[in-house]
C-alpha positions in Angstrom: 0.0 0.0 0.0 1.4 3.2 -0.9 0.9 7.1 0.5 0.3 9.9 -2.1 -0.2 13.7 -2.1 -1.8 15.9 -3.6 -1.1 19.3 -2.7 -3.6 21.5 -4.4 -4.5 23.3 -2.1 -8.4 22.0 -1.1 -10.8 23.3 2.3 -9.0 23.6 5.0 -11.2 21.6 7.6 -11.4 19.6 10.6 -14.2 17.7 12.2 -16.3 17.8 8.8 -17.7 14.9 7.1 -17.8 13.2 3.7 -19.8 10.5 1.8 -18.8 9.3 -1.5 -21.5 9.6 -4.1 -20.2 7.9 -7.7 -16.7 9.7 -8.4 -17.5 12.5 -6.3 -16.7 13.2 -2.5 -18.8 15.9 -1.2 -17.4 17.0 2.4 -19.7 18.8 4.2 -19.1 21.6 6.6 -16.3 21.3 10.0 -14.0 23.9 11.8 -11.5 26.1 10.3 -9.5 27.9 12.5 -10.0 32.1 12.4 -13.7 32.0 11.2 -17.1 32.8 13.4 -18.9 29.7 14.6 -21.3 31.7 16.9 -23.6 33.2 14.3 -26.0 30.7 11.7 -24.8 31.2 8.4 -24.7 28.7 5.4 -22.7 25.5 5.9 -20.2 25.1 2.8 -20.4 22.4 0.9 -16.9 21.5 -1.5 -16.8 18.2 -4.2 -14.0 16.4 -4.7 -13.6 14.6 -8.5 -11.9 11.5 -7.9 -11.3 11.0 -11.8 -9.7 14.7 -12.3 -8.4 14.9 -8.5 -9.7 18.5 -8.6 -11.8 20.5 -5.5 -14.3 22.6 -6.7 -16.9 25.0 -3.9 -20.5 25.1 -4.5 -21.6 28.9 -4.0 -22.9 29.7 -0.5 -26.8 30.7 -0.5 -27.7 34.5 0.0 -29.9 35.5 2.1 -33.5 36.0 0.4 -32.5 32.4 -1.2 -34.9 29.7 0.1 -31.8 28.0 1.1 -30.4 30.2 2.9 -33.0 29.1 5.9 -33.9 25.2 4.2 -29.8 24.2 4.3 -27.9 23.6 8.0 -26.0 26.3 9.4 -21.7 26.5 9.8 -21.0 23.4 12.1 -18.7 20.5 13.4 -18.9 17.6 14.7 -21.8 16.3 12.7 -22.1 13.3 10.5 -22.9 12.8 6.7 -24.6 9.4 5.3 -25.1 8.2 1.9 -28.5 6.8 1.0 -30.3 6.4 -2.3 -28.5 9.0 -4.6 -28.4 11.4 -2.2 -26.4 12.4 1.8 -28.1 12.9 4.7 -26.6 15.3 7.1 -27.7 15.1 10.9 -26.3 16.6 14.0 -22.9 19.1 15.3 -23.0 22.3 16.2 -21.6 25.6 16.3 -20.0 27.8 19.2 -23.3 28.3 20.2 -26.1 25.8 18.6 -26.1 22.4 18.5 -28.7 20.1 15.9 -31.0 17.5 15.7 -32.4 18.3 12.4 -32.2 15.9 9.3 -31.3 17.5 6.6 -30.8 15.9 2.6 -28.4 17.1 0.4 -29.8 16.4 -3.6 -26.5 16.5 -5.9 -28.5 16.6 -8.8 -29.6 20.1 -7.9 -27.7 21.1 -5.5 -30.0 21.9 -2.6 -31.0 20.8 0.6 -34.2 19.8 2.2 -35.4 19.3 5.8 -36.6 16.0 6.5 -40.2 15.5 8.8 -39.1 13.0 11.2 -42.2 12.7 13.0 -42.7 12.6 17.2 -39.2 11.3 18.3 -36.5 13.0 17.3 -33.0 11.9 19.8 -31.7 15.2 21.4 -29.3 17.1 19.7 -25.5 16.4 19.8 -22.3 16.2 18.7 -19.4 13.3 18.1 -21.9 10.5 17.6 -21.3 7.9 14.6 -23.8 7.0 12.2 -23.5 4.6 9.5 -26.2 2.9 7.0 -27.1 -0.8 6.9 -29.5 -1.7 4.6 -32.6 0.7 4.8 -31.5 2.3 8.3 -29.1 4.8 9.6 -28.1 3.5 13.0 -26.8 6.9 15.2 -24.9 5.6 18.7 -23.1 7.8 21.3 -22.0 11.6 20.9 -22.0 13.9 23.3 -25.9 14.7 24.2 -26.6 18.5 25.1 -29.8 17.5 26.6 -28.2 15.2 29.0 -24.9 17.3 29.2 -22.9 14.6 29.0 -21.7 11.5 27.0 -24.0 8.8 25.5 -24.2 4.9 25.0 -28.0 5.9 23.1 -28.6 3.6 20.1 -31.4 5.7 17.5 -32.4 4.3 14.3 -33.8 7.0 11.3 -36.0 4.0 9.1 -35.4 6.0 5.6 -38.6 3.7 4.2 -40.9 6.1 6.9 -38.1 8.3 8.0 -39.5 7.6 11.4 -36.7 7.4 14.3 -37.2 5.0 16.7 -34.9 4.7 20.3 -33.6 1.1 20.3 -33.5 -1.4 23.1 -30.7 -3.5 22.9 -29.2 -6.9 24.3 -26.0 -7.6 25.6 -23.5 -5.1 26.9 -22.8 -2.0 24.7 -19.9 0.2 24.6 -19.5 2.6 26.8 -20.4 6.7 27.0 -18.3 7.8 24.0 -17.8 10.6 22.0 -15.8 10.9 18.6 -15.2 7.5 18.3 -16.0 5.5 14.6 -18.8 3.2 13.4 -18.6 1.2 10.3 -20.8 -0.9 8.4 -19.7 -4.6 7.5 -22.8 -6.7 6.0 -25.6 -6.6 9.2 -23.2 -5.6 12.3 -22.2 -1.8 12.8 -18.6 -1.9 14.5 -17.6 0.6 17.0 -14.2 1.5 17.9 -12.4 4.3 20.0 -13.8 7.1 21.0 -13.5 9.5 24.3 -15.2 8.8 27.7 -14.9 9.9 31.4 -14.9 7.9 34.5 -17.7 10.0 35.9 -16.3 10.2 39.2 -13.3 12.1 39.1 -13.5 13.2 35.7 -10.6 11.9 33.9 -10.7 10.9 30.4 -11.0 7.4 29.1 -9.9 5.4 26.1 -10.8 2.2 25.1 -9.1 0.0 23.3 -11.9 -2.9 22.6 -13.6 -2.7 19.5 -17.6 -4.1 19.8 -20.7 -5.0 17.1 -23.8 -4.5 17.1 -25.9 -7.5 15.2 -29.0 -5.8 13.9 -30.6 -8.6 12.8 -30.8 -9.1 17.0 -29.8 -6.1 18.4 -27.0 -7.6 20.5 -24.1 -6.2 21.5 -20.8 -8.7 21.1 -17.3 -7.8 22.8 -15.2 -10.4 20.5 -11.6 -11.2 21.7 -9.3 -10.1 19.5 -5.4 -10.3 19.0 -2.6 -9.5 17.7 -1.2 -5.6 18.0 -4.1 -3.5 19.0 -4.3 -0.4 18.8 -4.2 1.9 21.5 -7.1 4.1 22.6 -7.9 7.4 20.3 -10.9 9.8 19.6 -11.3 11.6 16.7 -9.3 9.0 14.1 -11.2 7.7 11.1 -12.1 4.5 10.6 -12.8 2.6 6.8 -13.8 -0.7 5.4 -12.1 -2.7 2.1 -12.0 -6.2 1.8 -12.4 -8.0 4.9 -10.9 -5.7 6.9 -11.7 -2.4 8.8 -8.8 0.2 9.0 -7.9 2.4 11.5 -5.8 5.6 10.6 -4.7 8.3 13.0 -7.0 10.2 16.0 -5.7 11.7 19.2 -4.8 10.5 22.6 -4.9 13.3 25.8 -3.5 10.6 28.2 -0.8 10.3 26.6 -0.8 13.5 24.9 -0.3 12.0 21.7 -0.9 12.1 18.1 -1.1 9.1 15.7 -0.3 9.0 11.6 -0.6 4.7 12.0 -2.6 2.5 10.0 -4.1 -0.5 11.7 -6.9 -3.2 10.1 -9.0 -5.6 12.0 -10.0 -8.7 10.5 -13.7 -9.3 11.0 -13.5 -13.0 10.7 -10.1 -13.5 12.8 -10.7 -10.6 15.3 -6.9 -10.0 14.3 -5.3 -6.5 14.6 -2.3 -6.1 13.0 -0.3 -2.3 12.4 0.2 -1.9 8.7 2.9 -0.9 6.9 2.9 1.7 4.2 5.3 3.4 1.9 5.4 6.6 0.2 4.4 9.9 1.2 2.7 8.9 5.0 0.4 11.8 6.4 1.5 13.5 9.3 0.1 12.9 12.6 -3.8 13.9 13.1 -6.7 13.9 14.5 -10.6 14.5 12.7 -9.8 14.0 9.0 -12.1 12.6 6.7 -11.0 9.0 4.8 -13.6 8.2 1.8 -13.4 5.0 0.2 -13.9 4.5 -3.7 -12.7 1.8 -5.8 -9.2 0.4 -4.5 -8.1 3.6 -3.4 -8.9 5.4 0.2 -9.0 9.7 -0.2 -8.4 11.5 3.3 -8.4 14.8 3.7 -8.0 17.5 6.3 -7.9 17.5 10.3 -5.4 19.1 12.2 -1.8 18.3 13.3 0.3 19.6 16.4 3.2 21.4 15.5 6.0 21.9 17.6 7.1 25.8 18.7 9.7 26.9 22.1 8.5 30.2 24.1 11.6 32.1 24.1 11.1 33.3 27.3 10.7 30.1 28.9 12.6 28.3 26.6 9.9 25.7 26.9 8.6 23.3 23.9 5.2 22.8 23.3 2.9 22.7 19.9 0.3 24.7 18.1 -2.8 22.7 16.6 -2.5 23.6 12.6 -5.5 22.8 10.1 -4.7 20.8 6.8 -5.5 21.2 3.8 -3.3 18.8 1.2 -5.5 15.6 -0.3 -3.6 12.3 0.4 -4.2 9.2 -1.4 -3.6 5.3 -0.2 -3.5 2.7 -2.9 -4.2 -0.5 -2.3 -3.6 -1.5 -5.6 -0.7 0.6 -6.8 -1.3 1.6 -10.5 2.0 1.1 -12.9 2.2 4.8 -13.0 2.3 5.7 -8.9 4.6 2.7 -8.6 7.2 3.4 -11.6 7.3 7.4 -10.3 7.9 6.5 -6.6 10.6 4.2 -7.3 12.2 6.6 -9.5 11.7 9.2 -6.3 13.3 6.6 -4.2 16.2 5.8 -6.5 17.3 9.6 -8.0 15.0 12.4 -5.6 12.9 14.2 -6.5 15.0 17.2 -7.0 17.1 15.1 -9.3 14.2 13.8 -11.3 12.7 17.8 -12.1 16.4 18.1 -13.9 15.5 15.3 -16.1 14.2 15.8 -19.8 10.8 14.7 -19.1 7.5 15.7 -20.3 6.2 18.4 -18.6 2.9 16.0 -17.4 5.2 13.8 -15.3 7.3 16.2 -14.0 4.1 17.8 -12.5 3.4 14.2 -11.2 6.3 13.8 -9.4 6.4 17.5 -7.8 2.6 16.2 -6.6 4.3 13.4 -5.4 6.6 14.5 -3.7 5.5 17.1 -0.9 8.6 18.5 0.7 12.2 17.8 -0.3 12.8 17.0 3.4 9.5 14.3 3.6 11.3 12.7 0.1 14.7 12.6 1.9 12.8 11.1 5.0 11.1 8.5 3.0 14.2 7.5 1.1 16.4 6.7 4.2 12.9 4.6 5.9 
């Protein structure tokens, strides 16, 4: 598996969300640092062509627009589904708000639509998952405002009735959690990571056990699982491709760390294993987005700490900085990726620019290769 960027620049954004949609990733809304979260204004909405690896922003609603009041406001935090040709947003917050409004994006047309969801609607909050299995969006955890406090709530939107309905399950679930992941894999929703407290004291909590849900009968499992497991995070992402689920990146405050690891779980072994990548590896971070398509996994985003010394002091400590470069991971290396990156290894890629090559690949390699000193880095790994 091989690491690429792409560093046109695209939105610069942390805790947004994404759903793939044919060849197009639409990422939806999230934080970027310097801008007003207190007020309700338009969330912005930015597409992604897989094919032509090219950001483009859809224009932001005036106000007098219908959609300037129909469409969520600026938020984070929330999550974005993909369901029958179109995303469902639901969820997050500003500085000030926080939603339990569905909403649908159409990208046919553009616009966005509140969904009725009849009597019960679960109570607004942030840093739940939600992930679709079959004709059901299954919600779990988050951070409830109405409750002030983390959740272990399972809610279920029907998209047949688009009726929610609070769900009583069996076995043991996870704990309170927020930011943690949820995928999909055939009839079981697995839930990994994630931030809790201890309730008394207050101290944060990271788990490292990853647990299903079976929603053919609504039991929680705990499976045993081996091999090198991952430690505790919040805030990571989580995909699916082949039999396995990955884990990339997320955040740690017990140990004050940031990850830029790759970990898959197999969902017939229960076996976690730490994956090895070459090429270009992200640096470390925490609320990306990682979309899925074909044989190839697009993250964008998040932020990463960056070290800085108080002169005064002379102590170290590091500054939280949004991204905004588009990597890639292969699965399947094409021919091309694979002939340019040895040819990175071998020569550098300062070497390579000196080379009479067509113009075309020398742009591929300078995409390739973010900084000289990430290409030296990667050449003595």
């Amino acid at each position: 598996m091989y690491w690429t960027v792409y560093m046109e620049s695209g939105p610069k954004r942390v805790n947004h969300a994404a759903v793939a949609i044919g060849d197009l990733i639409y990422s939806f809304g999230g934080y970027c640092t310097g801008r007003n979260y207190k007020v309700k204004t338009p969330m912005d909405v930015h597409i992604l062509n897989t094919v032509t690896l090219k950001w483009k922003s859809l224009p932001l609603p005036k106000p007098g627009d219908p959609q300037y009041k129909v469409g969520p406001y600026k938020r984070y935090g929330h999550t974005a589904v993909y369901w029958n040709g179109k995303a469902y947003i639901w969820g997050g917050r500003n500085d000030e708000y926080v939603d339990n409004i569905l909403y649908c994006f159409d990208p046919e047309t553009y616009e966005w639509t509140q969904i009725e969801t009849g009597c019960y609607i679960p109570s607004a909050r942030d840093g739940h998952s939600a992930c679709v299995i079959k004709s059901q969006m299954f919600v779990f955890g988050g951070f409830d405002e109405a409750i002030d406090h983390y959740s272990d709530e399972l809610c279920v939107l029907n998209f047949n009735t688009m009726q929610w309905q609070r769900v009583k399950t069996k076995g043991k679930p996870p704990s309170y959690r927020d930011f943690h992941t949820a995928t999909a894999v055939n009839d079981r929703m697995y839930v990994f990571g994630g931030r809790g407290d201890q309730r008394i004291g207050g101290s944060e909590s990271y788990s490292q056990n990853i647990h299903y849900l079976d929603t053919t009968d609504f039991c929680w499992y705990k499976p045993d699982t081996s091999g090198d497991i991952p430690i505790g995070r919040r805030s990571h992402s989580a995909f699916f491709y082949g039999d396995h689920i990955f884990i990339f990146g997320g955040f740690n405050s017990l140990t004050c760390e940031h990850f830029n690891d790759l970990y898959k779980f197999c969902v017939k072994t229960h076996y976690w294993q730490k994956v090895t990548t070459r090429g270009l590896t992200p640096s470390r971070r925490r609320r990306q987005a990682c979309i899925v398509i074909g044989d190839c996994v697009y993250m964008f985003g998040g932020t990463s700490p960056v070290e800085r010394r108080r002169s005064l002091v002379d102590e170290e400590f590091y500054e939280l900085v949004d991204q905004s470069p588009r990597y890639v991971l292969e699965f399947v290396p094409s021919l091309k990726t694979l002939g340019i990156i040895s040819a990175i290894e071998y020569h550098g890629a300062k070497s390579l620019l000196t080379f009479p090559l067509p113009n075309e690949i020398k742009l591929e390699i300078e995409l390739l290769s973010r900084y000289s000193r990430t290409i030296e880095k990667y050449k003595t790994n």
